[in-house]
C-alpha positions as CSV (number, residue, x, y, z in Angstrom):
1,X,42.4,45.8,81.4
2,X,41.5,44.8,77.9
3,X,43.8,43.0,75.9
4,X,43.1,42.7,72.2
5,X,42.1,39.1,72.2
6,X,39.4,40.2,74.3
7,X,38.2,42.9,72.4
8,X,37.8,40.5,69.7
9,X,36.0,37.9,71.9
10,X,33.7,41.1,72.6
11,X,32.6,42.0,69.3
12,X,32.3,38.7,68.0
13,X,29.8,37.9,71.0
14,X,28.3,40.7,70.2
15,X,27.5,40.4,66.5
16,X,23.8,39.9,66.0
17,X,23.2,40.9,69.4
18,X,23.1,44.2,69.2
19,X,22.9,46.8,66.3
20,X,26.0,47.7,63.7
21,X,24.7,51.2,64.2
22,X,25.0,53.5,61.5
23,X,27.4,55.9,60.7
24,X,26.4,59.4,58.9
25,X,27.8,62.3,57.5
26,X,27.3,65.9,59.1
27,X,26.8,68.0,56.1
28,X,27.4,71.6,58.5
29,X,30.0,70.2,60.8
30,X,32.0,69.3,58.1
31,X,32.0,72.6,56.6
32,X,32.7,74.4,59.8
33,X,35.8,72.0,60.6
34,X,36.5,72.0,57.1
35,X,37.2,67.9,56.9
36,X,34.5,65.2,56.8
37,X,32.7,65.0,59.9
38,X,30.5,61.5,60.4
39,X,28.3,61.1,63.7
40,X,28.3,57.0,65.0
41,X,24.8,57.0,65.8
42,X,24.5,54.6,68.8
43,X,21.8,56.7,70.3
44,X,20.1,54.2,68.0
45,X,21.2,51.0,70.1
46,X,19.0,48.8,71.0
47,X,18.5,50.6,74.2
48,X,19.1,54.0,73.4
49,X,22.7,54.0,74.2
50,X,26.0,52.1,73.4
51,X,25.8,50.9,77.0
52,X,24.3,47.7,76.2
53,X,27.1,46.4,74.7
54,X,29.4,46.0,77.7
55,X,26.6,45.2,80.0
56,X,25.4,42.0,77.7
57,X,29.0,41.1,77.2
58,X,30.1,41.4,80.8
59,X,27.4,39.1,82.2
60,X,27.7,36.7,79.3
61,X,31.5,36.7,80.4
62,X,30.9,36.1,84.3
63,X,28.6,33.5,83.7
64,X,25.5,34.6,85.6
65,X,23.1,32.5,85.6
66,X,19.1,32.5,87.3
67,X,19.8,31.8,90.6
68,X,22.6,34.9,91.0
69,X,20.9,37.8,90.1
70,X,23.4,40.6,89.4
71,X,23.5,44.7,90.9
72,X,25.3,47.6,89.2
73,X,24.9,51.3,90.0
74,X,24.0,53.9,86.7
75,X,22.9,57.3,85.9
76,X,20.4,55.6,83.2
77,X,22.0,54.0,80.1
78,X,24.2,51.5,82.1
79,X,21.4,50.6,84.1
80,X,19.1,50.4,81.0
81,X,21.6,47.9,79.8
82,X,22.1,46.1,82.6
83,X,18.0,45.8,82.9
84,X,17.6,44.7,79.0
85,X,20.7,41.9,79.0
86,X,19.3,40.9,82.1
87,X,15.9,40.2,81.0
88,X,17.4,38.3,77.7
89,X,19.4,36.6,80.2
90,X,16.6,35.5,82.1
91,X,18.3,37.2,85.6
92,X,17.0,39.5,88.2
93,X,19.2,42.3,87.9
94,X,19.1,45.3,90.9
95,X,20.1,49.2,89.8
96,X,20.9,51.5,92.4
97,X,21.0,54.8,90.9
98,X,21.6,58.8,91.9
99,X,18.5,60.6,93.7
100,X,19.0,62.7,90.4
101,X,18.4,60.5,88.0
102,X,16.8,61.0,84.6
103,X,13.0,60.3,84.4
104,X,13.2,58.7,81.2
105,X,15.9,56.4,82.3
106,X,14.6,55.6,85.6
107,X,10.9,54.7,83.5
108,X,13.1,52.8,81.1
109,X,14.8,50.6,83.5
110,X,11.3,49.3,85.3
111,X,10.1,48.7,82.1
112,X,12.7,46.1,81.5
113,X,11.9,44.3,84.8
114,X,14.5,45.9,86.8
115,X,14.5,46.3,90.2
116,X,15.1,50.3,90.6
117,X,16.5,51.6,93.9
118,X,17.3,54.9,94.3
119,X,20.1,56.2,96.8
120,X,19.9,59.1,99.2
121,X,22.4,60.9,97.2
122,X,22.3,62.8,93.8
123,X,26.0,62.3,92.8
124,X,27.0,59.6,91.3
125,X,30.1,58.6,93.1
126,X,28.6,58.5,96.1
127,X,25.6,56.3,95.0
128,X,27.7,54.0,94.5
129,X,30.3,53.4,97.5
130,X,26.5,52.8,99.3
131,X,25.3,50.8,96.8
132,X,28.5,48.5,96.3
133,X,27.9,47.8,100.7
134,X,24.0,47.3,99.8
135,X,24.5,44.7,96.5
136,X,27.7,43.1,98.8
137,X,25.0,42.9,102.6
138,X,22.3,41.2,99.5
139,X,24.9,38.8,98.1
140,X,24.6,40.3,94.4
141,X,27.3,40.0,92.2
142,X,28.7,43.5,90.9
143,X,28.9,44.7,87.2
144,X,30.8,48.2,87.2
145,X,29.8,50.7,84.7
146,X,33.2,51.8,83.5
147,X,35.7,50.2,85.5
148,X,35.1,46.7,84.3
149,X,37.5,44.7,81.5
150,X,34.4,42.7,79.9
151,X,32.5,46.3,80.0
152,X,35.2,48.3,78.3
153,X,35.7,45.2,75.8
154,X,32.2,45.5,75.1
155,X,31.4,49.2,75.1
156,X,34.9,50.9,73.8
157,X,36.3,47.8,72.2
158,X,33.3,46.7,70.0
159,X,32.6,50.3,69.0
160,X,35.8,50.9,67.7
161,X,35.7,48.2,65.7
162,X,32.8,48.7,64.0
163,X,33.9,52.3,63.5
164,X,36.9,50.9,61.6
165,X,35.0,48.6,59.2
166,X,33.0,51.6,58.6
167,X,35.4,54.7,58.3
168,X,38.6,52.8,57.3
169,X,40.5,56.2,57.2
170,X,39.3,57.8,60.0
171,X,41.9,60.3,61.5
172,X,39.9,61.3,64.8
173,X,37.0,60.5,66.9
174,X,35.3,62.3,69.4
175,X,33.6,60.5,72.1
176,X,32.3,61.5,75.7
177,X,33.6,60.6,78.7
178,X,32.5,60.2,82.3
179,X,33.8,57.1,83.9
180,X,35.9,56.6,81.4
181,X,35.1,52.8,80.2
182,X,33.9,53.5,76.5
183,X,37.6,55.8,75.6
184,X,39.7,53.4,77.6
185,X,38.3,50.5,75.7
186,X,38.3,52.5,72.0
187,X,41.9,53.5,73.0
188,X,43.1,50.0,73.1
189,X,41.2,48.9,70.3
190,X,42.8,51.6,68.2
191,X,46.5,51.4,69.4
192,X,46.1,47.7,68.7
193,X,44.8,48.3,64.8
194,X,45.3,51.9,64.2
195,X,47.6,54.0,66.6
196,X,47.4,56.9,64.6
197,X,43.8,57.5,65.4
198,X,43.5,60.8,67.5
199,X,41.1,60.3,70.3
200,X,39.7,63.4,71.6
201,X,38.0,63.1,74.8
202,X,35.1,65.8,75.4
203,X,33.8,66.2,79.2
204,X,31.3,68.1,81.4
205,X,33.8,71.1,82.5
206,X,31.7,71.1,85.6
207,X,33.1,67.6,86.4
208,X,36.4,66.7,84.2
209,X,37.6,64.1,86.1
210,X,39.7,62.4,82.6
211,X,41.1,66.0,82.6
212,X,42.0,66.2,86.4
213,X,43.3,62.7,86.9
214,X,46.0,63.9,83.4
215,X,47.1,66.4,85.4
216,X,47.3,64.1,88.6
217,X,48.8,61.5,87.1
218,X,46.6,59.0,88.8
219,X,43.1,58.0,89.0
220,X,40.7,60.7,90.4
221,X,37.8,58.8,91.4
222,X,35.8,60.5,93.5
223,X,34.6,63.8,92.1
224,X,31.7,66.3,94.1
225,X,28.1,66.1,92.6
226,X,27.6,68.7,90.4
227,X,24.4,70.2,88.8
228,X,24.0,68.8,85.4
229,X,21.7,67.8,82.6
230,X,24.3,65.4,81.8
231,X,23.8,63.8,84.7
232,X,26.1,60.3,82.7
233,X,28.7,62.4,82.9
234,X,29.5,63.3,86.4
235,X,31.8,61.5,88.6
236,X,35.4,60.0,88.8
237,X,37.0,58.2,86.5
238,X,37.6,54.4,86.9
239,X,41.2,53.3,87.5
240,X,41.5,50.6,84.5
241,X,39.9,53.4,82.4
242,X,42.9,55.6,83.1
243,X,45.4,53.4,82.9
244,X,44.2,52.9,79.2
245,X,43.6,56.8,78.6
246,X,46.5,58.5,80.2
247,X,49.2,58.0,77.2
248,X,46.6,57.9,74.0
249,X,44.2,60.6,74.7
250,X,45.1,63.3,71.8
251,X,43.1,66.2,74.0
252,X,40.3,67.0,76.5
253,X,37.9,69.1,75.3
254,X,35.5,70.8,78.6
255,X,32.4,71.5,78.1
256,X,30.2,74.1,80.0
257,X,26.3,73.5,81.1
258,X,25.7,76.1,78.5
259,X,27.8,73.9,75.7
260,X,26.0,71.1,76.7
261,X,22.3,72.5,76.1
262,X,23.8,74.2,72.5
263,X,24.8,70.8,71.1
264,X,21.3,69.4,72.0
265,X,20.0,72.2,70.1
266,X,21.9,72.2,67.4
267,X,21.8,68.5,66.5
268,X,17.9,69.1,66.7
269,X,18.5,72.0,64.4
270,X,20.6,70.3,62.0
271,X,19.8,66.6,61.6
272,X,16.4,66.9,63.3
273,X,18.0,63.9,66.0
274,X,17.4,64.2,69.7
275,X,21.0,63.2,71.7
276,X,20.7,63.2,75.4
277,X,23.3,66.1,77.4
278,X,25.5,63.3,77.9
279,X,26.4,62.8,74.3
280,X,25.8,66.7,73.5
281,X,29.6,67.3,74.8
282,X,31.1,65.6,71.8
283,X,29.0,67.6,69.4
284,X,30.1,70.9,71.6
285,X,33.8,69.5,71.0
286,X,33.3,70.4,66.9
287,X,31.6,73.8,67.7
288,X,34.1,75.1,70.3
289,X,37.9,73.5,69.9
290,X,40.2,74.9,67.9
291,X,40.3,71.9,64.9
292,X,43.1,73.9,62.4
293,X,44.5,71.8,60.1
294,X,43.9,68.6,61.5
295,X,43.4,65.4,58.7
296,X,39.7,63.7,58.4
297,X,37.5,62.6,58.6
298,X,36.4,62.8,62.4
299,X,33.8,60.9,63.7
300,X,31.8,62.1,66.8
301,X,30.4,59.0,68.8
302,X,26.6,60.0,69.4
303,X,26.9,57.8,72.9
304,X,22.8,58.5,73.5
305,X,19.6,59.8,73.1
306,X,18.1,58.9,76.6
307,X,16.4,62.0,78.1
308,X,13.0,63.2,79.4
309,X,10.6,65.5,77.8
310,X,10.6,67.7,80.8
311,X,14.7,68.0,80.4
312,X,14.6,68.1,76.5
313,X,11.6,71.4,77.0
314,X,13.6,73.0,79.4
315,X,16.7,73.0,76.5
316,X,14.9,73.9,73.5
317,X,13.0,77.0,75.1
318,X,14.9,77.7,78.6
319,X,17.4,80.8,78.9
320,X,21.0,79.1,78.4
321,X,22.9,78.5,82.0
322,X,25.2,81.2,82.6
C-alpha cells in the first residue's frame, strides 16, 4: 500500500509530466447543494483521463526498460495510459481488454502504438484472470490497474495533492470508483495531510463492489459482468484498494444506468463538457444524495471524458434505461 513518502515520490515524478489540471467552479451544483461545488477536470489529462498518472509512475518505478515490454488489462483509460507512457518510454506495451470495450478507447490505445488484444469475455474481471495466464505464458511484466502501490501513488496520491494546493479548504470530494485504486490512493493522501476531508465514493449500482466488499468486510473481487455504459466501472475491487478505503470512505453513493446517462447530460447541459459514464456517477452523487448541512466546498473528481460518438448519441437522444 502507499505510504506517504511514496505519494510524494509520485507527484514529484510527476510534475511536468503530466497536466496540473484545472479545477472549476459549478455555478448550478452549487446552488442545488447549497455550498461551493468545484469539478477537478482530469477529463482534460493528457490522455483523457487521470489514468495516466499511475501508469507513467508505475513503470518509471519498476524500471522497465526496451527489452521488457510490459501487459496490463483496461476497460480504456488505463490501457490508454499504459499505451501513451509506454510510447514515451520507448516500450512495447500489450492491453488485453473486455470484448465490450469502448470504441473510442480501443481506437485510442492503437493509436499510441499499443498492441490491442481483446478477450473472449465482456466483463472485466474475467478479462483479466485470462489475460494475467496470457501476459505470464509471453513473459510480460504486469501493471495492475487499481491494485498496484506505484498506480495508486500515482493516480489517487498525486490527485489529491494537487486538489489540496488548489482547494486548500476543501471539506469533501467526490470521486468514482471501480477498482478502487484512484479512492484508496486519495484516502491516504488525505489522512496523511487532511483527515477531515470526507471522501464520498459514487459507484455503478449495477456493480458496487466498494459498497459490497463494506458490508463484507473483505475484498470482493470478482463481480458478474453487467451491462453498462460505464463500462470503467464494473468489476471487483482490488485488495490494497480496500484495505485503504474500508475505514475512511465517508459514504457510497449507487448510481443507476439511468443516473449515469443523466449526469452525462447534464454536464453537457450545464458546462457544455463531455464526461465519459464512468465519471458521470460522481456528478449523479450531487443530483441524487441527500447533501443537508454538510460544510464546503466539495469537489467532484471529473475522472474522464473518453467515450464514443455512437455511446455519447445513444445518451443525448435515447429513452433513459428503466
Amino acid at each position: 500500500m502507499p505510504d506517504p513518502a511514496l505519494i510524494d515520490e509520485a507527484a514529484a515524478f510527476l510534475a511536468g509530466r503530466v497536466r496540473r489540471t484545472p479545477v472549476v467552479e459549478s455555478p448550478v451544483l452549487s446552488r442545488e447543494l447549497g455550498v461551493p461545488v468545484l469539478l477537478k477536470l482530469e477529463s482534460r489529462q493528457l490522455t483523457g483521463s487521470f489514468k495516466v498518472r499511475g501508469a507513467l509512475f508505475a513503470m518509471h518505478r519498476l524500471g522497465l526498460g526496451t527489452t521488457d515490454g510490459v501487459a496490463t488489462c483496461s476497460a480504456g483509460n488505463h490501457g490508454l495510459g499504459v499505451a501513451w507512457a509506454a510510447r514515451e518510454l520507448d516500450i512495447a506495451a500489450t492491453v488485453y481488454v473486455p470484448s465490450s470495450v469502448d470504441g473510442a478507447k480501443l481506437d485510442g490505445m492503437r493509436r499510441l502504438g499499443a498492441r490491442v488484444v481483446p478477450s473472449p469475455f465482456p466483463g472485466f474481471d474475467d478479462t483479466e484472470a485470462w489475460a494475467i495466464g496470457q501476459a505470464r505464458a509471453e513473459g510480460k511484466p504486469w501493471i495492475s490497474a487499481y491494485d498496484d502501490p506505484y498506480v495508486m501513488a500515482g493516480n489517487g496520491g498525486s490527485l489529491a495533492l494537487e486538489v489540496l494546493e488548489q482547494v486548500p479548504d476543501v471539506a469533501t470530494v467526490v470521486v468514482p470508483v471501480g477498482g478502487g485504486g484512484m479512492a484508496g490512493g486519495m484516502a491516504l493522501a488525505f489522512e496523511g495531510r487532511r483527515a477531515g476531508v470526507r471522501l464520498v465514493a459514487a459507484q455503478l449500482a449495477a456493480s458496487a463492489a466498494l459498497a459490497e466488499s463494506l458490508a463484507a468486510g473483505h475484498a470482493v473481487t470478482r463481480m458478474p459482468p453487467v451491462d453498462t455504459v460505464a463500462g470503467g466501472l464494473e468489476g471487483g475491487l482490488g485488495r490494497l484498494p480496500f484495505e485503504a478505503l474500508h475505514h475512511r470512505v465517508h459514504r457510497v453513493h449507487r448510481a443507476g444506468e439511468a443516473g449515469v446517462w443523466l449526469g452525462v447530460r447534464r454536464m453537457l447541459d450545464l458546462h457544455g463538457m463531455l464526461v465519459e459514464p464512468s465519471a458521470a456517477v460522481a456528478v449523479d452523487a450531487c443530483r441524487a444524495e441527500a447533501w443537508g448541512s454538510e460544510p464546503g466546498p466539495v469537489v467532484v473528481v471529473i475522472s474522464g471524458r473518453n467515450v464514443a460518438a455512437s455511446t455519447v448519441h445513444r445518451i443525448v437522444n435515447g429513452p433513459l434505461p428503466a
